[in-house]
C-alpha positions as CSV (number, residue, x, y, z in Angstrom):
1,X,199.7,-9.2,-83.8
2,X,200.4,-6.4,-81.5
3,X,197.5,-4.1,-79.8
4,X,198.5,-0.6,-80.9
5,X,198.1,2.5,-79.5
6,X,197.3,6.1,-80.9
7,X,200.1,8.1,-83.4
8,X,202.1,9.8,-81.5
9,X,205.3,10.7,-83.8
10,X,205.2,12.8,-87.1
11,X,205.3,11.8,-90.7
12,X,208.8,10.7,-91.4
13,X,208.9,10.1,-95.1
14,X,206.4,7.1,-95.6
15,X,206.5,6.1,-92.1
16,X,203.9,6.6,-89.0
17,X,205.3,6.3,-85.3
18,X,203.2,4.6,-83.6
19,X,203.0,4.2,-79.9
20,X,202.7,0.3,-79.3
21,X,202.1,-1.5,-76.1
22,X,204.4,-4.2,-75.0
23,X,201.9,-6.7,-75.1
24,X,201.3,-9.5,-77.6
25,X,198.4,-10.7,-78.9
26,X,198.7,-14.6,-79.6
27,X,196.2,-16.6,-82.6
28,X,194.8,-19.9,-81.1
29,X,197.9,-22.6,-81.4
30,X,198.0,-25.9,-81.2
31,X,201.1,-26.0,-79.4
32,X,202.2,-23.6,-76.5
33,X,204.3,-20.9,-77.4
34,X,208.1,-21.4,-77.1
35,X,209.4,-20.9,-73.2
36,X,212.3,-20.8,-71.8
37,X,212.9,-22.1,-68.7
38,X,216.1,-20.2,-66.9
39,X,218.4,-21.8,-63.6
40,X,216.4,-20.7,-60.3
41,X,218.5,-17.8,-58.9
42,X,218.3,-16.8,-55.2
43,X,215.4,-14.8,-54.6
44,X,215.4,-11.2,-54.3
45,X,215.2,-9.9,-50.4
46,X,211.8,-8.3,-48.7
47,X,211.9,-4.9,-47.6
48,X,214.5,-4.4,-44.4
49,X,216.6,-7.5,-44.8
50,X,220.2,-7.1,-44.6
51,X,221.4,-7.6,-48.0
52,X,223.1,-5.8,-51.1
53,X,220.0,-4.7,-52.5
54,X,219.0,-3.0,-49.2
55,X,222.2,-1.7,-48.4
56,X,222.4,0.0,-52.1
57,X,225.5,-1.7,-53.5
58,X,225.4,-2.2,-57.5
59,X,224.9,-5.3,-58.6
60,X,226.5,-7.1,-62.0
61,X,223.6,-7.8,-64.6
62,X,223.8,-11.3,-63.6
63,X,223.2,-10.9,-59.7
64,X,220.0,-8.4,-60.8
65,X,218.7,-11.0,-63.2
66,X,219.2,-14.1,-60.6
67,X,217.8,-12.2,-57.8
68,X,214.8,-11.0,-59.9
69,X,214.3,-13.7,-61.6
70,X,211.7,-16.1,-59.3
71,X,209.9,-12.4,-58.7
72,X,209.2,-11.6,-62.5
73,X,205.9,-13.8,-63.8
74,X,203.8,-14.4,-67.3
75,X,200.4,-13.2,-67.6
76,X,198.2,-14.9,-70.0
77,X,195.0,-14.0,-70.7
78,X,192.1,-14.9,-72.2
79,X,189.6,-12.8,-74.1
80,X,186.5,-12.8,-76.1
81,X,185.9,-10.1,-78.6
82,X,182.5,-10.8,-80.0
83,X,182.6,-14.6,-81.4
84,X,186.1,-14.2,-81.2
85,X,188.1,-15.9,-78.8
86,X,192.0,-14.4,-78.5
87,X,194.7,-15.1,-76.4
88,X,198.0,-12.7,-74.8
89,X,200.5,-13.1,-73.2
90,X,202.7,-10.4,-70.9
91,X,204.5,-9.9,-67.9
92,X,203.7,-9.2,-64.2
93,X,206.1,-9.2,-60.9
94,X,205.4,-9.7,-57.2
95,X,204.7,-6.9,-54.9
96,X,204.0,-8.2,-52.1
97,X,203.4,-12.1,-49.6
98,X,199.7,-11.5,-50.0
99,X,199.8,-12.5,-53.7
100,X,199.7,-9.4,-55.4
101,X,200.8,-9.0,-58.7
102,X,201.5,-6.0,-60.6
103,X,201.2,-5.7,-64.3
104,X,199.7,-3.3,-67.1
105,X,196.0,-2.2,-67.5
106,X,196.3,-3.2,-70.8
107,X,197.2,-6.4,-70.3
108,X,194.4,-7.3,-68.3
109,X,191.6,-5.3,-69.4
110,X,188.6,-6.6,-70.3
111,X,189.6,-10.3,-70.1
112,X,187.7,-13.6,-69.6
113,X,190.6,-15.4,-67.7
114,X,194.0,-14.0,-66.2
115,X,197.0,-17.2,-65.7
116,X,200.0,-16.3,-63.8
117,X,203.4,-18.9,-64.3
118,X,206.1,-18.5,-62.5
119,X,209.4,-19.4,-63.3
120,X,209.5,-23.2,-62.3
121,X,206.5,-23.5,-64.1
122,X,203.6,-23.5,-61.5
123,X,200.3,-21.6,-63.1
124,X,197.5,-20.0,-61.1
125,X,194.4,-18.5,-62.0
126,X,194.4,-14.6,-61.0
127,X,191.8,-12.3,-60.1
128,X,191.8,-8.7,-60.9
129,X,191.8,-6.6,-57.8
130,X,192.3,-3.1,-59.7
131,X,193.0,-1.4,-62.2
132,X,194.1,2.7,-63.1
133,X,194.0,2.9,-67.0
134,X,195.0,6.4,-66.7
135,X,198.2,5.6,-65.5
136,X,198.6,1.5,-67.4
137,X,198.5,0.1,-63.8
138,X,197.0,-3.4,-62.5
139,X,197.1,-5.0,-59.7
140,X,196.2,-8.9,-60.1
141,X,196.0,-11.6,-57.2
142,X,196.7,-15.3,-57.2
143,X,196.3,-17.7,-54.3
144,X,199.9,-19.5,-54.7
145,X,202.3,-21.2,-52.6
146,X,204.0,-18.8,-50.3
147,X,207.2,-20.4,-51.5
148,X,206.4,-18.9,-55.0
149,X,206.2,-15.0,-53.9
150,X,209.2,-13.5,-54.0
151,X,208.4,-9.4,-54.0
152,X,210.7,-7.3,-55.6
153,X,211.5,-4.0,-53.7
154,X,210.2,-1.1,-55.4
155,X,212.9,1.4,-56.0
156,X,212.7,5.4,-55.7
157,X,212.6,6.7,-59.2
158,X,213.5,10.3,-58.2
159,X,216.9,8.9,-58.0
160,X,217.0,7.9,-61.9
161,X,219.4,10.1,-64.3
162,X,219.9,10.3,-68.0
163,X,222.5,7.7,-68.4
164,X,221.5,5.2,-65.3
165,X,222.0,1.5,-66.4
166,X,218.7,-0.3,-65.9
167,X,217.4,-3.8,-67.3
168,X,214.2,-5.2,-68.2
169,X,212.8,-8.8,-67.4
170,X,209.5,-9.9,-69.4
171,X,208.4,-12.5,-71.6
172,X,209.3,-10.9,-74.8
173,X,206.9,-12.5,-77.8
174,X,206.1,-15.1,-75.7
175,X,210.3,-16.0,-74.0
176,X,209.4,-16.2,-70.5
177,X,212.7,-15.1,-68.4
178,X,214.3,-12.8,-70.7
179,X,216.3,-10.1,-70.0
180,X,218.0,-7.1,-71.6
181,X,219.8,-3.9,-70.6
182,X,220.7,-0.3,-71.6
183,X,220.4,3.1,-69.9
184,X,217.9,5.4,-69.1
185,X,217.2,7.6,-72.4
186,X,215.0,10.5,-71.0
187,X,212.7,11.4,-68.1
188,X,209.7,13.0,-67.7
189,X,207.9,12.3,-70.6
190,X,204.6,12.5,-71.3
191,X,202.8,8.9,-72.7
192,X,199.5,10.0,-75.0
193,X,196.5,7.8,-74.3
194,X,193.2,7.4,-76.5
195,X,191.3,9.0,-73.3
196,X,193.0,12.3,-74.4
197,X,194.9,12.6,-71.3
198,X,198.5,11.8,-70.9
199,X,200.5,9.6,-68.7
200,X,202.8,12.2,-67.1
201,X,206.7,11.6,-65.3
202,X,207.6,8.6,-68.0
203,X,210.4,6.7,-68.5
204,X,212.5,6.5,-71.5
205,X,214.8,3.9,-72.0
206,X,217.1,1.6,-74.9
207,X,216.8,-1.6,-73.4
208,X,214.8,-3.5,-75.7
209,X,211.5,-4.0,-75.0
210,X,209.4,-6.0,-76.9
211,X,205.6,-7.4,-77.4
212,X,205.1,-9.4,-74.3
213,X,207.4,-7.2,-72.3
214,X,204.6,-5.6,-70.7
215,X,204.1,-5.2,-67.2
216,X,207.5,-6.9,-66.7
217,X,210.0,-5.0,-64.3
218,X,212.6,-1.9,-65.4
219,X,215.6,-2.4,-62.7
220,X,218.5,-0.2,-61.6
221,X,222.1,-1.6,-60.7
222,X,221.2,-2.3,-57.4
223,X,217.7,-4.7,-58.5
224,X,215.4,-2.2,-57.4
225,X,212.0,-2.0,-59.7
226,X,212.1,1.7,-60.9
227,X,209.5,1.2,-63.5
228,X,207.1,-1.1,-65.3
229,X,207.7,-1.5,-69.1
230,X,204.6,-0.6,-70.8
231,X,205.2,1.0,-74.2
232,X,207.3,1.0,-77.1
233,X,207.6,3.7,-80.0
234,X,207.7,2.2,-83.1
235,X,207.1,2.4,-87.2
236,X,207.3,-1.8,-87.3
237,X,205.6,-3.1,-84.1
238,X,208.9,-4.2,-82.7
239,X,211.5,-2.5,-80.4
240,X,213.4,0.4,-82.4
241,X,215.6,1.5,-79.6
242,X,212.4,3.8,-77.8
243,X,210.7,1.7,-75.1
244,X,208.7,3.6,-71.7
245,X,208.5,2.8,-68.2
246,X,205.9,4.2,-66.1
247,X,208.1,5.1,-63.0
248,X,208.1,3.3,-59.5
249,X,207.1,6.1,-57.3
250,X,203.9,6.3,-59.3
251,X,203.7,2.3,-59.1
252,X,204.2,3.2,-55.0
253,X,201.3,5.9,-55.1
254,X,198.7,4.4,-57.3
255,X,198.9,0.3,-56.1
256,X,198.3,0.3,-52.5
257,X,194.8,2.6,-54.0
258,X,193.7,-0.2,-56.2
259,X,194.6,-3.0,-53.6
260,X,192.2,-1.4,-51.0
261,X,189.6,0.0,-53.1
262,X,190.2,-1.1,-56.7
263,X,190.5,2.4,-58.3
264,X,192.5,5.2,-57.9
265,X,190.9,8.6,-58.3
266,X,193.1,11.3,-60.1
267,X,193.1,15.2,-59.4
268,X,193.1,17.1,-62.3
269,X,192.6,21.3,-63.4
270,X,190.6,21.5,-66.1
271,X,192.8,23.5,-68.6
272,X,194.1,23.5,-72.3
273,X,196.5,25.8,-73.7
274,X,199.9,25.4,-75.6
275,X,203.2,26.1,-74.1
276,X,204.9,29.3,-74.8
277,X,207.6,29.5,-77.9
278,X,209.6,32.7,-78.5
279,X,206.7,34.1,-81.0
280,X,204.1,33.8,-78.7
281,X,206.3,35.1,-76.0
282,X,207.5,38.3,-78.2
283,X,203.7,38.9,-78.8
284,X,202.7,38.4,-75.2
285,X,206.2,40.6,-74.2
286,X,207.8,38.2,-72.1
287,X,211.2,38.6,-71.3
288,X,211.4,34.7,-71.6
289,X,210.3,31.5,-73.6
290,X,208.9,29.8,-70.9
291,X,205.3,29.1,-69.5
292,X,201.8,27.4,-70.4
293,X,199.3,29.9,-71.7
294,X,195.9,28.7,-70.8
295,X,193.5,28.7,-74.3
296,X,190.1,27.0,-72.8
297,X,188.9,26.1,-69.2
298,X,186.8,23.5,-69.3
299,X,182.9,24.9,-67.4
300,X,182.7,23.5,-63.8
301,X,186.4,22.6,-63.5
302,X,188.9,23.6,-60.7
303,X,190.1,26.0,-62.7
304,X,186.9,27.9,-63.5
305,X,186.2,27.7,-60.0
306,X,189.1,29.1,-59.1
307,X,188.6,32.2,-61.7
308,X,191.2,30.9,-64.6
309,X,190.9,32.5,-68.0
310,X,191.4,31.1,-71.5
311,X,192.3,33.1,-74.5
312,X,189.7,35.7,-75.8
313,X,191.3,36.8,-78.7
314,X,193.8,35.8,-81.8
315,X,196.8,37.4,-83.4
316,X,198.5,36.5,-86.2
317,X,202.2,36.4,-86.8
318,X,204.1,35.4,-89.8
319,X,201.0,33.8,-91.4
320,X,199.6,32.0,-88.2
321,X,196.9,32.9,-86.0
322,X,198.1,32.6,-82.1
323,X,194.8,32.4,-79.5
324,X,195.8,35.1,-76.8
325,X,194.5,36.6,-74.2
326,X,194.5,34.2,-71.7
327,X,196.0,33.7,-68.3
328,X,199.9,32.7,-68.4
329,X,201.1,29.8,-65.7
330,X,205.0,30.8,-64.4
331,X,205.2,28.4,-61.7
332,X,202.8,25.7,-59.9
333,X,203.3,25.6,-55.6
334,X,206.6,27.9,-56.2
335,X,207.7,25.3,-58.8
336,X,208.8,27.1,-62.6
337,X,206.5,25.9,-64.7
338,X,208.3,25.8,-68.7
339,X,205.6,23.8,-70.2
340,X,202.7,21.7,-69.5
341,X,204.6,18.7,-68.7
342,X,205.5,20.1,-65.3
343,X,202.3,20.9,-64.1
344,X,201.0,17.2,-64.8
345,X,204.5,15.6,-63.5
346,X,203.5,18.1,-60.3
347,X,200.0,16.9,-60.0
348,X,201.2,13.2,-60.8
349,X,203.5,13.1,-58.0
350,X,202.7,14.9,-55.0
351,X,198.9,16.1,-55.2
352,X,195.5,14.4,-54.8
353,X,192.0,15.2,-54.8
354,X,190.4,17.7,-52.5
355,X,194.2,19.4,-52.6
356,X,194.9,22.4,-52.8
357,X,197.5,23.9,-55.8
358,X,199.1,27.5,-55.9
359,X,199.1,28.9,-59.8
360,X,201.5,31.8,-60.3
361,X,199.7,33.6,-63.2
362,X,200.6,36.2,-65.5
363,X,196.9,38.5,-66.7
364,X,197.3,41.8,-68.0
365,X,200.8,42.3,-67.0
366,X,200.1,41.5,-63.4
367,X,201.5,38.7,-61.7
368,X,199.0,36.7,-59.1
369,X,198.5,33.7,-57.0
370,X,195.2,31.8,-57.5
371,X,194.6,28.7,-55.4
372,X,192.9,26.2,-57.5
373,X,191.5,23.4,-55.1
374,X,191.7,20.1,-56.9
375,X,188.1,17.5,-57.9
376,X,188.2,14.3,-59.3
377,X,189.4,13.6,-63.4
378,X,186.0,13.2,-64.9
379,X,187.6,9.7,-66.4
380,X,189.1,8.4,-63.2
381,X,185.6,7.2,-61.4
């Protein structure tokens, strides 16, 4: 059965959306789970050699497979839920000659025993160095024969566009070495979690992802990891054409965090609002749609501290009651904020605790700077 997430669609008819991890949840058999056992490829190249996927030439969907191929492992885990025993299996890849592995949080939390196969077959047991649930990031360790690590070089998902062929390796339900394709659906997306934060700057893509897919590579044309599958959205459980990728450049700013200290602490403000539709912006007379007004700072936050204001009062329009009142963000560090998604896709990417953050707000007609200096997520320690 597949470990789901939290709703994150609408009613459509009869059906729920559901957000469902990648990862599949496996009854005790008495016979191993089918696996197939693909040809042994070259292996993909280490950062600075001399090759194609260095020198940024596009690759055919075969090259990218073959040359990811002995890079791209199964996770299996072990793990005991009261007097239950259950196994899973998912994906990882190699990031680096030390024998680090990168795969999801998901996959590996709370587990009993962590088993990494690579493609010949060769299994090792893996310890878990870190792990960031707030962004569905591990990083997991095995002590294998050099031979067998083959890192694949992390790409720079900045560069991704709506459109962009990519192609996901994993161990779909259990298939180790399988591999599918489509295009990059949508960026920036924001990926609900049960903590009540979100994971900000996702990926959306077609190519079919499926249970076991997690923590398995997403690769561009030229074999470059510019994401890690974590996600599907789905009424069934399996892949309706909606998967998510949390993107490379967080994979590049979170991992080296968790393989030095095991945790990676995220900055965060301290605000809830809703972001500005053409009612709320007629009532609060803005010229334009755009904006996140601020309805609640939490007590003790960044954003008390640095003198935010939620909404104080309500006012209703066409039968619904709008909070109002509150400070109006119009930009983040000179940035135009339209929503809510860009301040955490700002804070994701380029800021960190004890940083400092520039708020253009909109109060009372006048338009002023407020330097919010950023403390640890409350969740995150």
């Amino acid at each position: 059965m597949e470990k789901s997430g939290i709703i994150v669609g609408s009613m459509l008819g009869a059906t729920v959306i559901l957000l469902v991890f990648a990862f599949v949840m496996i009854p005790p058999p008495s016979i191993s789970p089918p696996e197939i056992i693909v040809s042994n490829g070259h292996g993909p190249s280490t950062v600075g050699e001399e090759t194609p996927l260095s020198l940024g030439k596009d690759l055919s969907l075969i090259q990218i497979f073959e040359r990811a191929e002995t890079g791209v492992v199964r996770v299996n885990i072990q793990r005991s839920e009261e007097v239950v025993s259950t196994n899973g299996v998912g994906s990882g890849f190699v990031f680096d000659k030390n024998g680090h592995v990168i795969t999801n949080a998901h996959v590996v939390e709370n587990s009993d025993k962590v088993v990494v196969t690579f493609l010949d077959g060769r299994s090792y047991n893996a310890e878990v160095i870190g792990i960031d649930p707030a962004t569905d990031i591990s990083v997991i360790r095995v002590d294998a024969d050099s031979s067998l690590l083959k890192p694949l070089l992390i790409g720079d998902s900045s560069n991704l566009k709506v459109g962009m062929q990519v192609a996901a390796i994993g161990n779909p339900f259990g298939l180790s070495g399988s591999m599918t394709s489509g295009i990059v659906s949508a960026l920036g997306r924001l990926l609900p979690q049960e903590s009540g934060f979100s994971i900000p700057d996702v990926i959306q893509t077609d190519a079919a992802i499926n249970p076991g897919n997690s923590g398995g590579p997403l690769l561009n044309s030229r074999g470059e990891v510019v994401g890690i599958n974590t996600a599907i959205q789905s009424a069934t459980g399996e892949f309706t054409g909606v998967g998510f990728a949390i993107p490379s450049n967080t994979i590049a700013k979170i991992v080296p965090k968790l393989i030095s200290e095991g945790i990676y602490h995220h900055p965060w403000v301290g605000i809830a609002g809703r972001d500005i539709n053409p009612d709320l912006a007629k009532v609060l007379h803005l010229t334009d749609a755009r904006g996140f007004l601020i309805v609640n700072v939490v007590e003790g936050s960044p954003a008390d501290k640095a003198g935010l204001k939620g909404s104080s009062e309500t006012k209703e329009i066409d039968g619904i009651e709008y909070l109002i009142g509150g400070d109006v963000v119009l930009s983040v560090d000179g940035n135009v904020v339209r929503k809510i998604d860009d301040i955490l896709i700002h804070l994701q990417r380029y800021k960190s605790v004890g940083d400092e953050m520039v708020l253009e707000i909109l109060r009372d007609g006048r338009v002023t700077n407020f330097v919010v200096k950023l403390d640890e997520r409350p969740d995150s320690g």
